[in-house]
Steps between C-alpha positions, in 0.01 A plus 500: 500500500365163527487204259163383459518257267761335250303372161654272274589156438567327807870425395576806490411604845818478711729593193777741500528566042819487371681693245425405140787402338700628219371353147151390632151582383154435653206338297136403546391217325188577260274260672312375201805364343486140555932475410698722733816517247740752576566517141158588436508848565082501479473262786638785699575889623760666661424643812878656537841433466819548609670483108691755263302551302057345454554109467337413197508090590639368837829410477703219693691764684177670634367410784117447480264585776113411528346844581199423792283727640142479656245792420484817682342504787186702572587746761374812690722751435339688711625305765812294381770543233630218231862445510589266189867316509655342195781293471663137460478218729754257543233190450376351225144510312283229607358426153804610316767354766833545226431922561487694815216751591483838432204668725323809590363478839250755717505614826238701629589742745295734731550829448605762737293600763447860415413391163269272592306740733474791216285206299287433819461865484438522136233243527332692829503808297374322209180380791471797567438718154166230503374577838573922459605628143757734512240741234293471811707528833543856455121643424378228766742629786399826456163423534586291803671759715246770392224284623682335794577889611115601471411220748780570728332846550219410589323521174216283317624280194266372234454136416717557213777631662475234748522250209836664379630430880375150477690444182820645524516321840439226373783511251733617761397199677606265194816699391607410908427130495716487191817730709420222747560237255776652379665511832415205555668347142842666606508345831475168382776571212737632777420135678613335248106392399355430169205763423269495196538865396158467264323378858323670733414895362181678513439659156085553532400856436237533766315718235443208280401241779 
């Protein structure tokens, strides 16, 4: 599994977190109070602690931690996982230097490779239902192999059964250039290559060209 990408702040990105320690409790500051007293127990909300027992004000035997953390990332889970890490840091807050930093941190991993091809075949499939309906395939194959047997042996086919040929080759020929791009999509994840999964698939009924 590969790491693809490590989203947070920036001083977080080489840390190893520590273990909170005993009689300690995270806050975030409510950022629309001017005052940040710790007495003020509006100016602020606990993320967590580490306390017997829910601190009702921060004493000076806690240790208080500014809780950081950037916004989720948008991801494709299709492709990728989110891993999200908590913990303490052994530095201190860069607008609030006299506490240390409590943060939640995301990686974004790719997911395994069998995973990943079942959604590039979920998405081919997905093609595919556009080009041929599955109410369809059946009624339209049968048609095809009666007809296709007819001109084997020799016999005449009307215009109209010619046109059934016409179309269900044509969706055969759409539902294969999306196999091909499906192929095509797993080789480059087993290289190691990006691939937009969205990219690249024929979903045009013939019929409604």
């Amino acid at each position: 599994m590969k790491k693809i990408l490590l989203v947070g702040l920036a001083l977080i990105s080489l840390a190893v977190f520590g273990q909170t320690p005993d009689r300690s409790v995270i806050i975030e500051w409510d950022d629309t109070v001017t005052v940040r007293d710790l007495n003020n127990t509006a100016a602020y909300k606990v993320v967590n602690f580490n306390y017997p027992g829910f601190p009702v004000g921060l004493n000076e035997d806690m240790e208080v931690f500014i809780y950081r953390s950037e916004n989720q990332p948008p991801i494709d889970y299709r492709l990728y996982n989110l891993v999200v890490s908590e913990g303490c840091l052994n530095q201190q807050d860069s607008i609030f230097p006299a506490y240390r930093i409590y943060v939640r941190a995301y990686d974004v991993v790719e997911r395994d490779t069998t995973d990943i091809f079942e959604s590039i075949e979920q998405e081919e499939n997905t093609a595919n239902q556009s080009v041929f309906p599955y109410e369809k395939q059946l009624k339209y194959f049968v048609f095809y192999m009666g007809i296709h047997r007819r001109e084997t042996q020799g016999f005449n086919i009307t215009a109209k059964q010619q046109a059934i040929l016409d179309k269900v080759e044509a969706k055969m020929e759409n539902m294969w250039m999306n196999y091909i791009e499906s192929e095509n999509k797993k080789k480059s994840i087993s290289d190691q290559e990006n691939i937009d999964i969205d990219f690249g698939w024929n979903d045009v009924d013939p019929e409604t060209e």
